[in-house]
N, C-alpha and C positions, 0 to 999 in steps of 0.2 A: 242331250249334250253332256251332262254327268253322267252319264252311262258310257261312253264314247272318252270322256276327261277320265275315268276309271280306269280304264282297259291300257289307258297310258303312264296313268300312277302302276298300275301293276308291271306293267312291261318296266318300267323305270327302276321299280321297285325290287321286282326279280329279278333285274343285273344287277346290282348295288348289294342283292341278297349272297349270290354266288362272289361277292367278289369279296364281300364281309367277310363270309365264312372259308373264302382262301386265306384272308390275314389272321384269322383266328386261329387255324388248324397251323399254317406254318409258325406263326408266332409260338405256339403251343407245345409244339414238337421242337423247336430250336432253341429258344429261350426257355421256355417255362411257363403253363398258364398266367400266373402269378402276375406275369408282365402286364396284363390284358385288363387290370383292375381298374388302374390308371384310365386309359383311354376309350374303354369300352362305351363309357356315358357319352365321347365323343361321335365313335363310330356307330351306335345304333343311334344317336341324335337324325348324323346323314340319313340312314335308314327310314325313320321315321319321316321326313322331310320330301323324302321321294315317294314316299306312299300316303302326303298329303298330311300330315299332321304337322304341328306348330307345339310345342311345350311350353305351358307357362309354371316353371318350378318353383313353387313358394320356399321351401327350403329343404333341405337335405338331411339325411338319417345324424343323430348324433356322432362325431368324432370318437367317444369313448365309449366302450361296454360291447356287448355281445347280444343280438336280439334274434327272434323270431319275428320275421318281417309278414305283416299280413297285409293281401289288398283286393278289393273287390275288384271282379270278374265281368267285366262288359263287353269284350274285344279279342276283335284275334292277334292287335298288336300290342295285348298288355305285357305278354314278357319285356319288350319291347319298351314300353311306360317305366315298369317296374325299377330297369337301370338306373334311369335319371337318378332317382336322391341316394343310390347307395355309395358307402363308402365301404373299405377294409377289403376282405375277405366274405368271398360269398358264394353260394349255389343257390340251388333252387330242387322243388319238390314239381313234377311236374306229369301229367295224366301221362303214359306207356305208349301211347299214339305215335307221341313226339318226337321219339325218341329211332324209328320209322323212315322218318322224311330223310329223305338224301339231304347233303348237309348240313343242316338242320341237328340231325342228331348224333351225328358227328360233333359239332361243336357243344352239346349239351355234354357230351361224354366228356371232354377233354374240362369243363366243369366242374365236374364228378357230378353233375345234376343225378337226382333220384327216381328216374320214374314207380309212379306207383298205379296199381292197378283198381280201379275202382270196382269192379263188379269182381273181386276176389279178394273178401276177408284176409286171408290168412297172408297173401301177397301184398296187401296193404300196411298188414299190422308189420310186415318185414321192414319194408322202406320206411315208415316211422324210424323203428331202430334203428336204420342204419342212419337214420340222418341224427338223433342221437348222440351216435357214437361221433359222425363227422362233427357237432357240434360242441361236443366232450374234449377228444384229442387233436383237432385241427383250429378252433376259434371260428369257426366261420359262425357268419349270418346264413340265415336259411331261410328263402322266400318260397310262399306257399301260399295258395287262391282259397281261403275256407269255404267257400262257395260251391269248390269244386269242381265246377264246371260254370259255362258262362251265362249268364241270365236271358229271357229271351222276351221281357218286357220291361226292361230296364230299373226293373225293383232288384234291390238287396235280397237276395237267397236267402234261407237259412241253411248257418253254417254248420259244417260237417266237425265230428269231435277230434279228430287223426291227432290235427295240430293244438290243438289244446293239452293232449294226453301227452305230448312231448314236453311242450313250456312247463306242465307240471313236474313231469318226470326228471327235467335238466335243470328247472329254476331260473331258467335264460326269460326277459320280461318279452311279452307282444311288442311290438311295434307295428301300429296300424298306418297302411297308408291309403287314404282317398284318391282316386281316377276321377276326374269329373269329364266330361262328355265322349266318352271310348264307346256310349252305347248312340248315341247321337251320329259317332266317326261310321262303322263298322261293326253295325248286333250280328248274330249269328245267324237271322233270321232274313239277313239282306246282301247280296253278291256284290254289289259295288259301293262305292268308297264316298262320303260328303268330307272335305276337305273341314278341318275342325281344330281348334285350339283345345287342346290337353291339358288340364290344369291339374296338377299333382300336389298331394300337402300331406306331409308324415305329422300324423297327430303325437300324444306326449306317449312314455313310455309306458305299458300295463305290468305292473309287479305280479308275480305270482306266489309268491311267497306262504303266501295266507290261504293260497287253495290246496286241493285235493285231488285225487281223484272221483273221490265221494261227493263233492260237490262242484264238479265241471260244470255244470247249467249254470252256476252264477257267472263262472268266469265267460263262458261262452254270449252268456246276455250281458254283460257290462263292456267284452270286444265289440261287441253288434252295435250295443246302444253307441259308441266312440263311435266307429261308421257311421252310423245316421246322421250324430253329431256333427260331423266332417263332410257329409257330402250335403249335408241340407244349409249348410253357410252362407 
């Protein structure tokens, strides 16, 4: 019967998905991305709701300042999670795959989303920079999975350094945020969908100020240790 309720979250889910990313791409191209800041937590809410998820939002990114938003990786609908607590101006750093999918990555484009490529250094260490720079002369937030990829036992990865060597390099603080049950909803390791409450909680701000690049491990383990913090509540 959940196999059978699945197949109907996704049909539900995949016309909701096509009809998102008509509003997004026209909005985009007539007014201005810009538009899409507003209402976007609204519109992938719907999304999420056809594909069986329930939000429960503890609270949202700060009002003031500029961050490097990080959040662990359980889901195929964490982009998806991600929007809820943000506010401002924001992209996203996100694996080259994605970037691929008919409309899908269409709308990551019209973003300026960053795809970066994991199994090639040197195309890696590019999209770093360039998000950087986006976060230099544009203000934006920049959401990124330190994980990397999504876990397939529902433990905390250990995280990848990409996004640390930027927070250092820009002085912009972490902002951590916790997913709790996206591996419970939809692992990677399973085709179909348990219908599941999503609980989201942006932890406090990580200053950078006092690191390096010489000493990234600390900053790296005291991000991780805030995660653990946050999802074992």
């Amino acid at each position: 019967m959940l196999r059978i309720f699945s197949v109907i979250l996704y049909i539900f889910g995949g016309v909701y998905f096509i009809f998102l990313g008509i509003i997004v791409i026209v909005i985009s191209l007539t007014i201005g991305h810009q538009a899409l800041y507003r209402i976007l937590p609204f519109l992938t809410r719907i999304q999420l709701f056809f594909l069986g998820s329930w939000i429960n939002l503890k609270n949202k990114i700060p009002k003031q300042g500029q961050y490097i938003i990080m959040m662990n990786h359980s889901s195929f609908a964490d982009v998806f999670f991600s929007v809820q607590p943000l506010r401002g101006k924001y992209t996203a750093i996100l694996a080259a795959f994605n970037f691929k999918i008919p409309i899908w990555g269409k709308m990551l484009k019209h973003f300026r989303a960053i795809p970066i490529h994991r199994k090639n250094h040197l195309k890696a260490i590019s999209s770093i920079k360039k998000a950087e720079n986006l976060i230099k002369d544009l203000g934006y937030h920049i959401v990124i999975f330190p994980e990397g990829t999504r876990t397939i036992d529902g433990n905390l990865q250990k995280f990848k350094k990409g996004a640390f060597h930027m927070a250092i390099n820009t002085k912009i603080p972490i902002l951590p945020i916790a997913i709790k049950g996206g591996f419970k909803y939809k692992p990677k390791t399973r085709w179909y969908i348990k219908p599941s409450i999503i609980s989201i909680e942006v932890g406090d701000p990580i200053q950078v100020d006092s690191f390096s690049n010489k000493n990234i491990d600390d900053l790296v383990n005291q991000t991780y240790n805030e995660f653990n913090r946050l999802l074992n509540k």
